[in-house]
C-alpha positions in Angstrom: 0.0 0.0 0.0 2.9 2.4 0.6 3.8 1.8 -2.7 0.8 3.0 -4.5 0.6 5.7 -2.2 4.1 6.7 -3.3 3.2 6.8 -7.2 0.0 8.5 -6.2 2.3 11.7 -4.7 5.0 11.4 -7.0 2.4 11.4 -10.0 0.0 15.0 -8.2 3.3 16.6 -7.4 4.3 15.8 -11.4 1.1 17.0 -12.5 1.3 19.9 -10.2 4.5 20.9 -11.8 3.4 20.7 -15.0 0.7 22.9 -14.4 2.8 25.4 -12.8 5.0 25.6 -16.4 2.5 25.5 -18.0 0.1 28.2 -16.5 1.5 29.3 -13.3 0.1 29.3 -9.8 -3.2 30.1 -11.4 -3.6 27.2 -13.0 -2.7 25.3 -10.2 -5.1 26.8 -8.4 -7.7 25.9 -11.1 -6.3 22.1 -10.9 -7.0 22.3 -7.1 -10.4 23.6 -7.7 -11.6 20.9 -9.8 -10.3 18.3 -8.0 -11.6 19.5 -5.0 -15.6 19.8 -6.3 -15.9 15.9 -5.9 -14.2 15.8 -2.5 -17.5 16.3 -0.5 -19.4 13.0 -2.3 -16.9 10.9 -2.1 -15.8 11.8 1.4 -19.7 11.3 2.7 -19.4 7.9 0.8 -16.2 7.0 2.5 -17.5 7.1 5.5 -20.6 5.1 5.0 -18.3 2.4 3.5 -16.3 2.4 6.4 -18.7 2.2 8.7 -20.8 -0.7 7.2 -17.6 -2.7 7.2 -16.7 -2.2 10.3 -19.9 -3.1 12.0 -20.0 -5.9 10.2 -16.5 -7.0 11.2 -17.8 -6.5 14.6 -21.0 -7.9 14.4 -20.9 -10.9 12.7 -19.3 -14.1 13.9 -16.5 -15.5 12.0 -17.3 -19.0 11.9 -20.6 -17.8 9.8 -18.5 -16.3 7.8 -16.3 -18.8 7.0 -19.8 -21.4 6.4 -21.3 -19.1 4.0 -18.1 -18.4 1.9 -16.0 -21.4 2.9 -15.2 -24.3 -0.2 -18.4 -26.3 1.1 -20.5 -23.2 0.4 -20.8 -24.4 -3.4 -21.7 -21.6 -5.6 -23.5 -19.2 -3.9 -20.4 -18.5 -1.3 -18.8 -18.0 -4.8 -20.9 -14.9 -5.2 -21.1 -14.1 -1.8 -17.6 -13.8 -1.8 -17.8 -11.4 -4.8 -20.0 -9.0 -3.4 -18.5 -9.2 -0.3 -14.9 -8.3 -1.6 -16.1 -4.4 -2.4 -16.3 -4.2 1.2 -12.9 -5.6 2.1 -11.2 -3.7 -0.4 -12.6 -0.8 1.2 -11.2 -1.7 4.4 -8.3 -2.6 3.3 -7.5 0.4 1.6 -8.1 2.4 3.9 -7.3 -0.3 7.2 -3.3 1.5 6.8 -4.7 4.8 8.1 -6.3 3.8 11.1 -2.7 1.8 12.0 -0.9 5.1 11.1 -3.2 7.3 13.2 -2.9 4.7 15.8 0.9 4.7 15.7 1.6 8.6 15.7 -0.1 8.5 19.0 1.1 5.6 21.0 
């Protein structure tokens, strides 16, 4: 995950020096702007995602887990574990910033 995260800054701080060349701190500004207008969406989403998985990490028992998308669960854990592998992806993602937070203040 550090790695992505790494390519992720490396490529906005590329980008913002292109735009800077290209059209100064205006531009940059501009840049900012528009990336910013879906922040608000996507943050409110974020934080429904995160929520619903981990209430459900919480809340359900991992032995049912492992019965409905275990080997024995046939095809139906085979699209159970499809859907359910938005959610962990979510929490995986984003599972490195709670450790981070969690780190800076021990």
């Amino acid at each position: 995950m550090k790695c992505a995260f790494l390519v992720m800054v490396v490529l906005a701080a590329s980008l913002v020096g292109a735009a800077r060349t290209r059209g100064g701190t205006p531009l940059v500004l501009e840049g900012l702007r528009a990336g910013g207008t879906g922040l608000g969406p996507l943050a409110a989403m974020l934080v429904v995602v995160l929520v619903l998985t981990g209430f459900t990490e919480v809340l359900l028992p991992r032995e049912a887990i492992v019965r409905w998308l275990g080997e024995s669960s046939g095809l139906r854990g085979g699209w159970r574990g499809s859907l359910s592998r938005i959610s962990l992806a979510a929490r995986r993602a984003f599972g490195f910033t709670r450790r981070c937070i969690e780190s800076s203040s021990a």
